[in-house]
N, C-alpha and C positions, 0 to 999 in steps of 0.2 A: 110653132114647135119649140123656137130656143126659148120661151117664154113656160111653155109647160114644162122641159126639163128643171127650168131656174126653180118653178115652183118644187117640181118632186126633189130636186137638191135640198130643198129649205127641209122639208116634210122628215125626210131619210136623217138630216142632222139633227132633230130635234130626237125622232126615234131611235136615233141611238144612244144620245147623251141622256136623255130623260129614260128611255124605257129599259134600252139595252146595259144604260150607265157605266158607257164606255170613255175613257179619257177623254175629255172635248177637245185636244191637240189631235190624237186617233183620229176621232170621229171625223175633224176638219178635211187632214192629209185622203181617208178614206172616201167622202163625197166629193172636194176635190179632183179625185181619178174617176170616179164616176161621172161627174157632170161633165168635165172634161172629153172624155170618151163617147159619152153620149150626147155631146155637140159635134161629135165628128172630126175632133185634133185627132194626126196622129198619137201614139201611145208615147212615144219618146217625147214628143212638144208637150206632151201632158206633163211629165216629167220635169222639162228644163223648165214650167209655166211656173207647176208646186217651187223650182226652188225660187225660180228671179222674185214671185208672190213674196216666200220667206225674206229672202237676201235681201230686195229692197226694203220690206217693211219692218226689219229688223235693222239694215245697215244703218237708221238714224234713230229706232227706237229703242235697240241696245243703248246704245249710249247713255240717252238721255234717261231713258227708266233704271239702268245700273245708275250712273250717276246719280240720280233722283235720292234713288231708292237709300245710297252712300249718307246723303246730306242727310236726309229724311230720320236716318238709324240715327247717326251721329246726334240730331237735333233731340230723339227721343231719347238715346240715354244718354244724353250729358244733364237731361232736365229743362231744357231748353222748351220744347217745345208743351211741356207744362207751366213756364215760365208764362208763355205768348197765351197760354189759354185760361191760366187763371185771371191775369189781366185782362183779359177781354172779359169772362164772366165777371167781373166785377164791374165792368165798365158799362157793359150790355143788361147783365142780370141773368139768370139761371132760363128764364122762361123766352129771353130774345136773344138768345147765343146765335139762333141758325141766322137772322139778321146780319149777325155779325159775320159771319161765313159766307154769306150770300156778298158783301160787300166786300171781303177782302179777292173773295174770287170772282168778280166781276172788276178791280179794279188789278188783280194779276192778270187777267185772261187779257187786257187788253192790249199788253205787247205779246206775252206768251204763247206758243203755240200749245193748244189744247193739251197735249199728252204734258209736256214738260210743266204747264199749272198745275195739272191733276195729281201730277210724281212728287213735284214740290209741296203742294196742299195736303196730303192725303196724311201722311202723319202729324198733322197741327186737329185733323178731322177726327182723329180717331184718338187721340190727347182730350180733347174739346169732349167728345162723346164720352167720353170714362168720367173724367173731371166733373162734369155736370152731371153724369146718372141722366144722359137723355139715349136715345136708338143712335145708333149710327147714320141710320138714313137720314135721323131730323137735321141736324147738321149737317151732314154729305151732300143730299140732295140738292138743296139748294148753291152750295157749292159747285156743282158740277154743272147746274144748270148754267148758272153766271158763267162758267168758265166754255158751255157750249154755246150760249148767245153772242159772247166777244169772236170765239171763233167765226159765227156767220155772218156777222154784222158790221162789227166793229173796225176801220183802219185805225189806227197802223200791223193790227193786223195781219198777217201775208194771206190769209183768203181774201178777205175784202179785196185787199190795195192789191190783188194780183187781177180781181177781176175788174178794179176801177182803171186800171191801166188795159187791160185786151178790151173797154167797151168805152173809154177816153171819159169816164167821168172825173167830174172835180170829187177830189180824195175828200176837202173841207168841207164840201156841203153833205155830201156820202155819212162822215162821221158823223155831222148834225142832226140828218134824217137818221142815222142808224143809231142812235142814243135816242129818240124820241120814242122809235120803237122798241127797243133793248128794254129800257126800265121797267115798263108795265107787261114784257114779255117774260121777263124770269122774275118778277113778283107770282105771276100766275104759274108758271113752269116750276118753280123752286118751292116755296113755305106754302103755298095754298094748295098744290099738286101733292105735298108730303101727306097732307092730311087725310088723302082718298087711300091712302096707301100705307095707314097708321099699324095695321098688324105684322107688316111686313118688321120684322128685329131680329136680323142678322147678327152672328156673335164674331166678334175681334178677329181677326184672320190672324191664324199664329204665325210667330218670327217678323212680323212688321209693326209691332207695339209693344212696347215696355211698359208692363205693369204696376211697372215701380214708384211709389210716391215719393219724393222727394223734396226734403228741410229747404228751407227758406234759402241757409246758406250755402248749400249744394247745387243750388241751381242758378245759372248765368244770370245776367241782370234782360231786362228786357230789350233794353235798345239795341245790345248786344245780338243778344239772339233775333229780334228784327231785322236787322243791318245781315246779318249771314242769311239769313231767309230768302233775303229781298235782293242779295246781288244779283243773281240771273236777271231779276227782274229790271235793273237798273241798268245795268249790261245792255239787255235789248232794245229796252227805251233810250238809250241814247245811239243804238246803233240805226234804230227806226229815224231816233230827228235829223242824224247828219244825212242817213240817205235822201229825205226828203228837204232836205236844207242846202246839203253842199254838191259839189262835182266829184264823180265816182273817184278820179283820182287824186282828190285832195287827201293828203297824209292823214290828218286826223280822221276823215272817213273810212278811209283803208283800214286804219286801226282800230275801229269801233268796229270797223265790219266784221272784224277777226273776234276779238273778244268778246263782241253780242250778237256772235253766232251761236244755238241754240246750245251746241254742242260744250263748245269751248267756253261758254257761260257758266254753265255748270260744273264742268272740271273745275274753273276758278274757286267756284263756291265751295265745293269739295275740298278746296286744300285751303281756303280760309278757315272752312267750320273744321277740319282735321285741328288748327291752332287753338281757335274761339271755343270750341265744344270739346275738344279733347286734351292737349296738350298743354293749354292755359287754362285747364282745371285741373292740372296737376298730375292727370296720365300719361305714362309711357308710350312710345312707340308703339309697341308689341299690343296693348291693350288697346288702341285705337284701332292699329290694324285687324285685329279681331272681331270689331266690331262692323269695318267693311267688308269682311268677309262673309259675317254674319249675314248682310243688310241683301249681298249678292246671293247666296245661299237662299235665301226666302222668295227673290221674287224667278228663281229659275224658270219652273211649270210657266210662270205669268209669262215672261218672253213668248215659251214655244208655242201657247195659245194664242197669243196677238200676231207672231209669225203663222200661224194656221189660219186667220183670220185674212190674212195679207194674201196668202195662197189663192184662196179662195175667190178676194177682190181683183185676183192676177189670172187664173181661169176664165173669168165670166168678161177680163177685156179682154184676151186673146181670141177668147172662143167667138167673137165678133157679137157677143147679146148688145153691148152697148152701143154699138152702128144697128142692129138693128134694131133698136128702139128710135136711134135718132130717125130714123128711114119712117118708119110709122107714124111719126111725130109729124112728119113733111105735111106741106098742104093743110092745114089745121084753123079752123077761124076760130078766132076770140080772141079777147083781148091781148098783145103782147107779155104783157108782166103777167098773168095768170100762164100762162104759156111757156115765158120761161121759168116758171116756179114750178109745173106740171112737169117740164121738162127734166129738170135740175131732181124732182121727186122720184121720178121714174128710174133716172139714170142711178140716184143714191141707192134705193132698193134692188136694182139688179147687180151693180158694181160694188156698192158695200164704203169705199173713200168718199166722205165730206168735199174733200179736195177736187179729185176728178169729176164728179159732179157736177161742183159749179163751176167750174173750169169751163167743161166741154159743152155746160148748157151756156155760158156766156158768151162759147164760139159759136154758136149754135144761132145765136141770139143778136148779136152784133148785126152785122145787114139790118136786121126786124129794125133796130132801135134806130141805127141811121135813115131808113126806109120811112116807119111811121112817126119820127116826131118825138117818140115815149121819152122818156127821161131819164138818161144813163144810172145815173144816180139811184134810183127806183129799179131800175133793172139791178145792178147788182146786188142791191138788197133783193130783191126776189128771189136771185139766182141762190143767195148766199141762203134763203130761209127754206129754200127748196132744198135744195144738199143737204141738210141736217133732218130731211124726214125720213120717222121711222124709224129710226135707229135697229136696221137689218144689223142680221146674225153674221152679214158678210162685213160687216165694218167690223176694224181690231179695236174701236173703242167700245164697242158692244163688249167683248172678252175680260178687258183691262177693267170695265165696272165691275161685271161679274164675280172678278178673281179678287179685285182689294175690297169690297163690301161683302164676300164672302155667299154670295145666291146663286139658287138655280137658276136656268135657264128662264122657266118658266117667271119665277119673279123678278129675273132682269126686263123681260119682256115687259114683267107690268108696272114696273119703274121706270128703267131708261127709255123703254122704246117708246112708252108713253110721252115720256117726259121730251123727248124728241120732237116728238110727230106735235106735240103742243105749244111748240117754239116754233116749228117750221108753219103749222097753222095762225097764230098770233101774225109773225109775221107777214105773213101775206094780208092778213088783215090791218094789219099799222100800213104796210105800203098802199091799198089798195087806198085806204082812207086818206092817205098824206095825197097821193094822186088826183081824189076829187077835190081836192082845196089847191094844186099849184095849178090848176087845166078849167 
């Protein structure tokens, strides 16, 4: 029965935002209380579920998508972020731009936690798209994929290295195997997956792109605008090596841990590029401040939908569907790593979080691995390629594509969710295969 509810929830959100075309923030908070109530919470726990859903999945995604969204403006109107994209078209060529995209967010996503790449990339994507006269999707998509496969795959990481630590794999050989599979995973998931999906041409989402073209010497220099792009990203990766390098209480790690915390990364970059992008091109205060004002003003609606999304993923663990799928799961023969990858799939589609997913399939899964011999290593990738299937309407990254590529439901479905469920399948395939060659 919680299994037929979860379905009639999915069915009711679709019907409303598609047929009824009701606000998908609405629509979310409204199945929410339904599915809720008709798992049998009381009506007030349905209540305090909708807000902890909100509160938690906003209390780190505010940030980091205002923040994002701050750099992101700043980058587009100073000229910056046409800076970064004519230089790459000239480097790449007009016809292997998404290459290029596909590359830089596959080598962001590798410390970045997914939302905070996607915040940071997403105006270089839609620069890149206008500049070249290509779809937004040719270049996006491939983008997001790299930056979805780092998330499942990839240490340093915090999914991977969270699930190499609860299943004691070596983090070293994890990254090895998990780049053997990543590369020919978002080759296929990214530029060759665009092509099924060629009529799909989304127009520029207003208030998050300056249409502005901009003179030679009006616009930053490249390294410049690089270097302010890339602090988050430098930030984390060093905050990743000293964790993995030094003792929790050695000062310099304390201090990395603070400034390449997602959060405080960002703010940093934010009052760099306030200098780099705005102030040291010769604007005022007043005129930069407007322009963060601007950048927060555009992605409002975007929060309350991703915080709807969260709700949603905050319902369906409270309401016990996720114990009872692990329950179902019990007693099961086949092989381990399809199992936990089954497992980690199951859990992603009913609960909607990447994270919780492969989290509680790798608790799930531990004992199995100690028990039969499998190979830690191999299991987390599993776990990590299982989480990312499908890409459900209950995940806020389902939302957050939606809203900055500017689609319906139905052709987020037939983008990300595809584009998901073709990473989470590769994967399993790259493991299963690395499996008969070390056994």
């Amino acid at each position: 029965m919680p299994l037929i509810i979860l379905a009639l929830g999915i069915i009711a959100l679709f019907v409303l935002i598609v047929g009824v075309r009701l606000n998908s923030y609405l629509s979310l908070v409204l199945v929410c209380l339904g599915v809720g109530i008709a798992e049998g919470m009381p009506i007030m726990k349905v209540v305090g579920s909708i807000e902890n859903g909100v509160g938690g999945t906003l209390g780190h995604l505010a940030l980091v998508i205002s923040f994002g969204a701050m750099l992101g403006k700043l980058m587009a109107d100073s000229g910056g972020a046409q800076r970064i994209a004519m230089t790459l078209i000239e480097k790449f060529g007009r016809k292997h731009i998404k290459w290029a995209l596909c590359l830089t967010g596959f080598i962001v996503g590798i410390v970045l936690f997914y939302e905070v790449g996607f915040v940071l990339l997403i105006p270089l994507v839609f620069t890149v798209a206008a500049a070249a006269q290509v779809s937004l999707l040719e270049v996006g998509l491939p983008m997001v994929a790299a930056l979805s496969v780092t998330h499942g795959f990839l240490p340093p990481h915090p999914g991977p290295t969270a699930l190499s630590v609860l299943l004691h794999a070596d983090i070293g050989l994890t990254l090895i195997y998990g780049i053997i599979i990543a590369v020919p995973t978002v080759l296929v998931a990214g530029p060759w997956f665009y092509n099924t999906i060629k009529d799909l041409k989304p127009k520029m989402p207003e208030g998050l792109y300056s249409s502005k073209q901009f003179s030679d010497e009006e616009m930053p220099g490249f390294a410049i605008s690089v270097f302010t792009a890339l602090v988050p990203v430098f930030l984390m990766a060093a905050a990743s090596i000293t964790k993995l390098t030094m003792p929790k209480d050695d000062p310099l790690a304390v201090f990395f841990d603070f400034v390449g915390n997602a959060d405080m990364a960002l703010l940093i970059a934010v009052f760099i590029g306030i200098f780099t992008f705005g102030l040291n091109r010769g604007k005022s205060m007043k005129e930069v401040m407007d322009v963060i004002q601007e950048s927060v003003l555009a992605i409002a609606m975007i929060l309350l939908v991703v915080g709807g999304g969260g709700a949603f993923k905050q319902i369906l663990i409270d309401s016990g569907v996720s114990q009872y799928i692990v329950h179902l799961m019990e007693g099961v023969n086949m092989s381990p790593l399809l199992l936990g990858w089954l497992i980690a799939s199951i859990l992603r589609i009913a609960v909607g979080s990447a994270t919780v997913a492969g989290l509680t399939a790798g608790g799930i899964m531990a004992p199995v691995v100690a028990a039969t011999g499998t190979s830690p290593e191999l299991m987390v990738l599993a776990c990590g390629a299982g989480s990312l299937n499908a890409g459900p309407p209950n995940d806020p990254g389902f939302w957050m594509f939606k809203e900055f590529f500017n689609l319906s439901v139905k052709e987020t479905l037939r983008s990300w969710s595809i584009m998901e469920t073709i990473i989470a399948c590769m994967g399993l395939i790259g493991v299963l295969i690395i499996d008969m060659f070390i056994h």
